[in-house]
Steps between C-alpha positions, in 0.01 A plus 500: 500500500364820401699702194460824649457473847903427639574490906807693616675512849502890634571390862765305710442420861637249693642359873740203499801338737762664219326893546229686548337735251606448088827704534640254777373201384665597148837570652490135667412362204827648305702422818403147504379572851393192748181601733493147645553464846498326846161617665476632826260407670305339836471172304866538316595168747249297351565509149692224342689733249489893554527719153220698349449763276410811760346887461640752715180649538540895460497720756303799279241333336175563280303346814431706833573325807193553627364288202730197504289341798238405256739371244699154457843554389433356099211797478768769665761375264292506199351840598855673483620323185190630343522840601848514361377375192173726471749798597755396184240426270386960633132360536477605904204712539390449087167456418547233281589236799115544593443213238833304521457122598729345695640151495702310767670199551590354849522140591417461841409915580472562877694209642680717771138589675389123436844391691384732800157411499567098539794650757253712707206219470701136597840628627367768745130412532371798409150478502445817277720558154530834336217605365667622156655161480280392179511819313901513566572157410256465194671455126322828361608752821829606275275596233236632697696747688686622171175557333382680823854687483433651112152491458454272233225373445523247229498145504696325790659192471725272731715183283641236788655230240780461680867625409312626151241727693681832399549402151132403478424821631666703267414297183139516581556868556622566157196274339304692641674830418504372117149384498385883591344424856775732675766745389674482781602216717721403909589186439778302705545271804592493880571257722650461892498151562805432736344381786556207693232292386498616147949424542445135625229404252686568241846313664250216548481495104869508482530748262716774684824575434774379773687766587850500594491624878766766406384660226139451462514779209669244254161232544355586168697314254232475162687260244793411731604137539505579864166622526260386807181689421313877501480755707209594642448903528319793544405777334263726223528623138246720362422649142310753360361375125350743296345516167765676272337736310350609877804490590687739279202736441561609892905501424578196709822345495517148409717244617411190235200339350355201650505317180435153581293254737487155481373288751432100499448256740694126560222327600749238605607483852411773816951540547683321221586771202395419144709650226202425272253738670793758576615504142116537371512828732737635319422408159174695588669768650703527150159486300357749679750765455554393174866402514731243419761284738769688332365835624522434844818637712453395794332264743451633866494114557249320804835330620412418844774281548307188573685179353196415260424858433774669338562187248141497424525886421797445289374180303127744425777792391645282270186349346378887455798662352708231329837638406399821627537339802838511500542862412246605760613626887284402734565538917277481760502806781356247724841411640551862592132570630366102552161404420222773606237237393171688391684855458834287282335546143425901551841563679679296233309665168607819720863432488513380118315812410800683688755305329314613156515851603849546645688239270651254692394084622450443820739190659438179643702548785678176712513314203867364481428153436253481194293173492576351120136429482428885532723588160387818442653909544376548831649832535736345813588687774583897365248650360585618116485872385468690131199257384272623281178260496184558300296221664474375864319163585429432914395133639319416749381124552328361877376265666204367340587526189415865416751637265499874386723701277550862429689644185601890553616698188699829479290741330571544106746805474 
């Protein structure tokens, strides 16, 4: 890590089930808001259980109509969380963004137009797709198209690891930041995967939630006794990183300092957790910013409410922090937002930099019934207000193995 070189945060974008734009998706954080949902839909009937995380998409957006024909749904809902973050950070129109590189994270990117395409070519027989098909469905099109949006011209870069994409995305970011190859940096993570083939893989793992018919918003449960599995949800979170002294010589306003990035691999099974390879994520994450266990607030936890999951998050939180452990609140926002897969580790580092900056922890909400195996202050269903923290620490462990963490830091006063 470079001495002089530090990463800060100067813009907030982001689209999710609990609110669209930073100011909404703050207020359903403090509310303990549920954006988990029945879907409705033409294939609704089909589903075995019915609860997702969902974007109202909005009705103004950063992307013309006359555009969105070209564009899967990930690449339009990355495109507007990035232009609220780019418009935060005051960089719209600034010369500077000419040489900012831009690093996203998606897991499966344009699965909407690949769902039409197979629809169009063995449902219906069409014996012609649409032509923009491969450029719409492609893993880079999100980044493409924001690059195309600003101008920048730096280096481009698209992360798919799974449910750690985002975080990937915006550690490499700040590496690179630190190591002097940018100044400035979009880095976050989009996905729209609620389709119906994308849905019924994912019940044929038998990792989804079951919902109860009647109130499908309460599905979510991380670190309840009850719990049945995640979420799965849609959604983008984008931030602007910039190099501070950049930052404050053009009088930008700065949310936190990315402080921290660790990220290790299991190298153990493709779906069974590890609390060895998440704790050695965080350890590194903690060596990199140059803290200790005890500086740490709070954990915006990965909590996806899977049975193995959350106790193999809680047992590599204990290993970390040792007592600590038991001082430290940690909740995870998935059971108000679910699991947004490759955009969960930007949306999440959003909302603990937001906790940071307007002193309060965000809730585990539905969690009435804590499992004794999950021990831990996991913040349970209100969130809590008057909190000063110095030190925010975001998980994000997938599939595969791929484990990233991201430490933010309020800036020294």
């Amino acid at each position: 890590m470079s001495a002089t070189r530090k990463v800060c945060v100067t813009g907030l974008g982001a689209l999710t089930p609990i609110g669209n734009g930073i100011p909404a998706f703050l207020a359903g954080l403090q509310a303990g808001r549920s954006g988990i949902r029945a879907m409705q839909s033409d294939f609704s009937a089909k589903l075995a259980y019915n609860a997702f995380g969902i974007v109202d998409m909005p009705s103004v957006a950063a992307v013309p109509r006359s555009r969105t024909g070209g564009l899967d749904r990930y690449s339009i809902l990355g495109l507007i969380a990035a232009h609220e973050a780019v418009g935060d950070a005051g960089l719209v129109g600034h010369p500077a963004l000419e040489s900012a590189i831009l690093a996203v994270g998606t897991g499966m990117g344009g699965a909407e137009s690949v769902q039409q395409g197979y629809e169009e070519l063995l449902l219906r027989g069409g014996a012609r797709l649409n032509p923009l098909l491969v450029v719409k469905s492609m893993n880079n099109a999100a980044a493409a198209h924001i690059a195309i949006d600003f101008g920048c011209h730096g280096q481009s870069l698209t992360y798919s690891t799974a449910c750690s994409s985002s975080a990937i995305a915006l550690g490499e970011a700040a590496r690179a930041i630190r190591s002097g190859h940018a100044d400035i940096a979009i880095a976050g993570g989009t996905e729209a995967l609620l389709t119906f083939g994308t849905i019924a893989a994912w019940q044929a793992l038998r990792t989804l939630a079951i919902p109860d018919p009647e109130h499908p918003q309460t599905a979510c449960r991380p670190f309840s006794a009850d719990r049945t599995g995640l979420v799965l949800a849609e959604g983008a979170g984008f931030v602007v990183l910039e190099e501070e002294a950049h930052a404050r010589a053009r009088g930008a306003r700065v949310h936190a300092r990315l402080s921290g990035y660790g990220a290790r691999t299991d190298a153990s099974h493709l779906t069974k957790p590890d609390p060895a390879g998440q704790s050695a994520a965080m350890r590194a994450a903690l060596a990199d910013a140059g803290l200790e266990p005890g500086d740490i607030g709070y954990i915006n936890a990965h909590g996806t409410a899977t049975l193995a999951g959350d106790i193999t998050e809680t047992e590599a939180i204990k290993r970390v922090f040792g007592d600590h452990a038991r001082r430290l609140a940690v909740s995870s926002t998935k059971s108000m937002h679910g699991h947004l897969m490759g955009a969960t580790g930007a949306v999440e580092f959003i909302a603990a930099v937001l906790a940071m900056e307007h002193g309060f922890l965000p809730p585990t909400i539905n969690l009435h019934h804590p499992d004794p195996a999950c021990d831990l202050d996991y913040v349970p269903n209100a969130a809590r207000q008057g909190v000063v923290l110095r030190h925010v620490m975001s998980n994000s462990f997938a599939f595969g193995g791929s484990n990233a963490v991201l430490i933010a830091s309020r800036l020294p006063q």
